[in-house]
N, C-alpha and C positions, 0 to 999 in steps of 0.2 A: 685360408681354406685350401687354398690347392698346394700351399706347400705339405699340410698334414694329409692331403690323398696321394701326394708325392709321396711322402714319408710311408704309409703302406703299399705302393707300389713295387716303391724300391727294397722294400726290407719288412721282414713279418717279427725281428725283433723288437723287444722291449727296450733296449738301452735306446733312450734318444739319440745321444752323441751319434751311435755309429750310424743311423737313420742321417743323421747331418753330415756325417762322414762321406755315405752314400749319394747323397745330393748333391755335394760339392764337387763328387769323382765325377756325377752325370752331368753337371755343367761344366767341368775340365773337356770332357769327352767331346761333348758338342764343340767347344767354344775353339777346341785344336782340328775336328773335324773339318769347320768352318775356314780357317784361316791356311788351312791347307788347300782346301779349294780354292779359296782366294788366290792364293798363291801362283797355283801351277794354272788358273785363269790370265793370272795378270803374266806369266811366263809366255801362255802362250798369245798373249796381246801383243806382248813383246815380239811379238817372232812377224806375226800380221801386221805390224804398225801400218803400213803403208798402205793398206787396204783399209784400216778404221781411217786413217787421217786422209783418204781421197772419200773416205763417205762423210766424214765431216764436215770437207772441204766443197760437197758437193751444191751445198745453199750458195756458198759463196761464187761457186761456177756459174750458175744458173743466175744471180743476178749482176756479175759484173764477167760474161766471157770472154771481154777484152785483155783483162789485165793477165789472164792466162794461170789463176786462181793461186795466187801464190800469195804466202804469210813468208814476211821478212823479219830475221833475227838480229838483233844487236850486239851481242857477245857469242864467244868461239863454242860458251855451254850452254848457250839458247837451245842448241835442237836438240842433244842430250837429256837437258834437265825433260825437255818436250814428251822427246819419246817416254821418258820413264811418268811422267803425269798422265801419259794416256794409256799407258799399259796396265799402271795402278787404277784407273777410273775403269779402265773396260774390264781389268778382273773382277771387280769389284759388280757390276754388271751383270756380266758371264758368269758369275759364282752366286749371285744374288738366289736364285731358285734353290741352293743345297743350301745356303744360311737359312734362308724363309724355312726351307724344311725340318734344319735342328734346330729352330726354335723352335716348331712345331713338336719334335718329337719330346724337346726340354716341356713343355707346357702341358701335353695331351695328356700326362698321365692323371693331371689333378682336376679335368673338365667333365664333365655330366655329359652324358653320349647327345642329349640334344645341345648343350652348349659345342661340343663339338661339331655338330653339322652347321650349328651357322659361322663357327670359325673358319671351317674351311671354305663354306660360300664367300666368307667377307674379307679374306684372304686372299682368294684367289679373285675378286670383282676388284679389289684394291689394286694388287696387280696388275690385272688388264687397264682398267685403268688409269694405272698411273702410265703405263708403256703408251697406250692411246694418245692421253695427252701428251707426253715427250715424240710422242710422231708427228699430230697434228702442228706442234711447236716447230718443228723440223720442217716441214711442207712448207707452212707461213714464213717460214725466214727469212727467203729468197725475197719477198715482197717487203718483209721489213727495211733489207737493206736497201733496195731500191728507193722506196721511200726516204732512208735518213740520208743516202749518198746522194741525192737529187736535193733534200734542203738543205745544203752547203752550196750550191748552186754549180754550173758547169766546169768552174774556173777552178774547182778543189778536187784533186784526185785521192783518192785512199790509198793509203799504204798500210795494211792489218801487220800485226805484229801477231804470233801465233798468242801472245797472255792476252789481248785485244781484244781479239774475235773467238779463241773458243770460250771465255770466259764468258762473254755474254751469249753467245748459245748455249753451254752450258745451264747457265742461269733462266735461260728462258726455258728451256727443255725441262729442268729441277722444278719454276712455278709452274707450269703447264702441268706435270704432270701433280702437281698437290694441288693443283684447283680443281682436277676432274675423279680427286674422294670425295667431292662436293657430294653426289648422293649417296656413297656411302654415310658418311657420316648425317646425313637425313634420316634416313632408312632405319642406323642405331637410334635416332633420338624418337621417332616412332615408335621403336621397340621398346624403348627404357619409358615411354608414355608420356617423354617428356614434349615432343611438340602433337598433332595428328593432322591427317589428312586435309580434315576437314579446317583447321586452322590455316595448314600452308596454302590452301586454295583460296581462301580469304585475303589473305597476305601476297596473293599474287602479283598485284602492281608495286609493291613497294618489295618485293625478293629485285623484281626483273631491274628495276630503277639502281637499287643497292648492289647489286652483279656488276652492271656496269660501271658503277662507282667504284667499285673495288677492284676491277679489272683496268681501271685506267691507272691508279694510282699504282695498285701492284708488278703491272708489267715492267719487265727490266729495261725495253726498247721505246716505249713511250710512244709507239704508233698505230695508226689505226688498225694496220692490217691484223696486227696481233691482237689489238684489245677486240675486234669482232669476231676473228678465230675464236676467243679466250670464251668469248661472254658468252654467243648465241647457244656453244656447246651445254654450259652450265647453264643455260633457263630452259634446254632441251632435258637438260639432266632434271632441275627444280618441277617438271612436271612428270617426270617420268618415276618418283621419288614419291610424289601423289601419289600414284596409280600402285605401286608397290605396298604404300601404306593401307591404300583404301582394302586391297587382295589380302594382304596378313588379318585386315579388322574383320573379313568375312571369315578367316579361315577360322579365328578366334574365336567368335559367335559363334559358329555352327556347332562346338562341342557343349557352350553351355546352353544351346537350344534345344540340344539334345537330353 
């Protein structure tokens, strides 16, 4: 369906082909739009490195300010390959809001004006977010590390290797922030009518129980601090997801009460 209200957006001819000819030029358009920004994102990461990798580096200051926050290389192309991973991750970042947008403009041609307003709502709540949680993640790290460098006991000091440590921040920042479209994707199954309100409120002891099931097993650090960071936020999110459902079922009823 949205590719055939594509197909009259882009083009009021009759021949198909060139309607697909058409289509295909608008996803070139987007898709080189995209990777140009990328681009000259990750270019100018490259110029900053040294300001993203002391904000990186900054969890790891805050819990061991002894060691003087340093990641140790093993080869002469450790910091090279380094900088180039983190210039490509933060373009990639920094660019992220003008890809979000040409997907946006590739898609909006084929959406019904109300399908479009909740796109944009659920696009931009997935965004926020997702960034929330890769902050929250980022806050809590300091206490993670403290946590795992203290169960090694006094006698073991850390030596981070930069593949080491930003991998698993990385990685915890990456689930951090996919656990907290937890209400989004509530919110659609609400909409799609496939759970309601009044179900998830029923299901309340066993969400909150299964949250933290799934937040121990899933964490990449395997310690408290993050699994209660992780959880408490999603069973703030699992009731807040209620209260959104319960608001749409009134707004729904009110026209056919009318």
């Amino acid at each position: 369906m949205i590719f055939k209200k594509q197909q009259k957006a882009l083009g009021d001819g009759s021949d198909s082909s060139m309607s697909l000819l058409q289509h295909l030029a608008e996803l070139r358009k987007r898709l080189v739009i995209s990777a140009v920004a990328v681009t000259i994102a990750a270019i100018l990461g490259y110029v900053v490195y040294p300001h993203i990798l002391n904000f990186l580096l900054h969890p790891l200051c805050a819990a061991e300010p002894a060691n003087h926050c340093a990641l140790f290389v093993t080869s002469p192309l450790d910091g090279f390959a380094l900088r180039i991973k983190v210039s490509t991750y933060s373009g990639l970042f920094f660019a992220s809001p003008i890809v979000l947008f040409q997907i946006w403009r590739f898609i909006a041609p084929g959406l019904k004006k109300s399908e479009k307003r909740y796109s944009v709502a659920f696009v931009t709540a997935s965004m926020v977010l997702f960034s929330l949680g890769g902050a929250v993640a980022y806050i809590s790290f300091p206490h993670a590390l403290r946590f795992l460098q203290g169960a090694a006991g006094t006698l073991v000091h850390p030596i981070y290797t930069p593949q080491s440590y930003l991998s698993l921040l990385m990685a915890l920042m990456a689930a951090f922030g996919a656990a907290f479209e937890f209400p989004v994707v509530l919110v659609s199954l609400e909409l799609l009518g496939v759970v309601t309100p009044q179900r998830l409120s029923k299901s309340r002891r066993w969400a909150i129980v299964s949250i933290f099931a799934a937040a121990a097993i899933f964490i990449p650090s395997s310690d408290p601090f993050s699994l209660f960071a992780l959880a408490l936020p999603l069973v703030l999110f699992y009731e807040v997801a209620i209260l959104i459902g319960r608001i749409l079922q009134k707004r729904t009823a009110r026209p056919l009460a009318n």
